[in-house]
MARSETOR-966441 format. One line per 2 residues: number of its first residue (from 1); their letters; for each residue x, y, z of C-alpha. Coordinates in Angstrom, 3 decimals, padded with zeros to 6 digits, always signed. Layout:
<sites>
NUM	A	X:Y:Z; ...
</sites>
This chain:
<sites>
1	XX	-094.680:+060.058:+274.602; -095.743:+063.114:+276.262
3	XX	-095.376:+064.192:+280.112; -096.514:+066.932:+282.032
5	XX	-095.683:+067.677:+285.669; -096.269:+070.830:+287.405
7	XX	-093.594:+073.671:+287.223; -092.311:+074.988:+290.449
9	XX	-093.250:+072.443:+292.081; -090.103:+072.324:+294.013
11	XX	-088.447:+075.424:+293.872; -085.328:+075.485:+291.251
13	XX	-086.648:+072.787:+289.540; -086.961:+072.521:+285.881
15	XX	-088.224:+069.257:+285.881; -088.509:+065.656:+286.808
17	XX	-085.409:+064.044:+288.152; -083.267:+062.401:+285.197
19	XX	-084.943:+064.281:+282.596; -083.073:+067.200:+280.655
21	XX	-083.365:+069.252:+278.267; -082.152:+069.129:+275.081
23	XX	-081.030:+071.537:+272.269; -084.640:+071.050:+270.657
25	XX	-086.240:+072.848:+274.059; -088.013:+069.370:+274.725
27	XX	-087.247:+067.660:+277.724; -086.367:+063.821:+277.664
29	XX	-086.295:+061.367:+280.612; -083.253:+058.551:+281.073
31	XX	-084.387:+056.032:+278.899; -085.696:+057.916:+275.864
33	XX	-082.405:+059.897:+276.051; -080.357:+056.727:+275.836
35	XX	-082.261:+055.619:+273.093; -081.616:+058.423:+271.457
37	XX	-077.783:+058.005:+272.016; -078.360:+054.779:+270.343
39	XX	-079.784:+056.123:+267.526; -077.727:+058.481:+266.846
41	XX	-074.446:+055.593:+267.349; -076.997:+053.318:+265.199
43	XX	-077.239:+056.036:+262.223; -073.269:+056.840:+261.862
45	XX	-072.838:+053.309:+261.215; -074.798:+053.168:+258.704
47	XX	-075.908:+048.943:+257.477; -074.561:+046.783:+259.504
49	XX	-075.146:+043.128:+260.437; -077.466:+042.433:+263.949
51	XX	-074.186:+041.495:+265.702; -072.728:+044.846:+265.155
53	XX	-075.699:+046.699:+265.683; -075.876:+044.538:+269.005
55	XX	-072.359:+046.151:+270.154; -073.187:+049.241:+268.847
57	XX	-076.435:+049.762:+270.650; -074.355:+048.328:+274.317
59	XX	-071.738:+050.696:+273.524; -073.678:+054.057:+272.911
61	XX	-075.483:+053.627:+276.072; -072.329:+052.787:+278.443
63	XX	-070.608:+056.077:+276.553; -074.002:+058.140:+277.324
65	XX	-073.927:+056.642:+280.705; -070.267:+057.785:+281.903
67	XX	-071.018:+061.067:+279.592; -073.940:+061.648:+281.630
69	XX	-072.082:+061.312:+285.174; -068.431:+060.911:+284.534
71	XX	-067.578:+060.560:+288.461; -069.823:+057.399:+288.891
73	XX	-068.323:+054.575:+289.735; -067.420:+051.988:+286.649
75	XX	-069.470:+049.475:+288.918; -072.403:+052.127:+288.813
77	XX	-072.043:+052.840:+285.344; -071.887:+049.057:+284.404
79	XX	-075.318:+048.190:+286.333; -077.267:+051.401:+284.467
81	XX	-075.951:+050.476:+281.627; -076.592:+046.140:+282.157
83	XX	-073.210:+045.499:+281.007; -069.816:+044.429:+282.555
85	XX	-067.285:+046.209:+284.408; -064.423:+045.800:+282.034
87	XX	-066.731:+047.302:+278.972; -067.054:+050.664:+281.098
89	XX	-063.313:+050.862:+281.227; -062.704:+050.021:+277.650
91	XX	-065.184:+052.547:+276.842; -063.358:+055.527:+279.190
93	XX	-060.486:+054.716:+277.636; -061.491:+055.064:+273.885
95	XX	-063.250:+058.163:+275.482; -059.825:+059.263:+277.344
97	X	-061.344:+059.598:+280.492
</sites>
């Protein structure tokens, strides 16, 4: 997909809220950037049944999620991420958060 928006339009602005730019110099918005956290969790796995690729796919986006604003609440986390409470703490913990 491909975006423009007017630079400087507010003043110390790079860009649209929730987008960022990554290491490539292109900027992403929320959801392609989790769905590039996906693919990335998605690729180290390598072949994998649909269940796993199910759990891996939840669990890349609640780990981008609390990566992306580590002081959110889990509650916060858990509804950007459409998952459950408890999955948001098991992930900061494997995280050591």
């Amino acid at each position: 997909m491909t975006s423009t928006w007017t630079n400087g339009l507010l003043e110390g602005v790079a860009g649209p809220p929730n987008w960022a730019r990554e290491d490539d110099g292109r900027h992403y918005c929320l959801a392609c950037r989790r769905e590039r956290a996906i693919d990335v969790a998605l690729e180290e796995a390598g072949e994998v049944d649909i269940e796993v690729r199910a759990k891996l796919r939840s669990e890349a986006v609640v780990k981008f999620e609390i990566a992306r604003d580590p002081e959110r609440t889990e509650g916060e986390i858990a509804k950007a991420a459409r998952t459950s409470i408890l999955a948001v703490r098991n992930a900061r913990r494997a995280m050591a958060l």
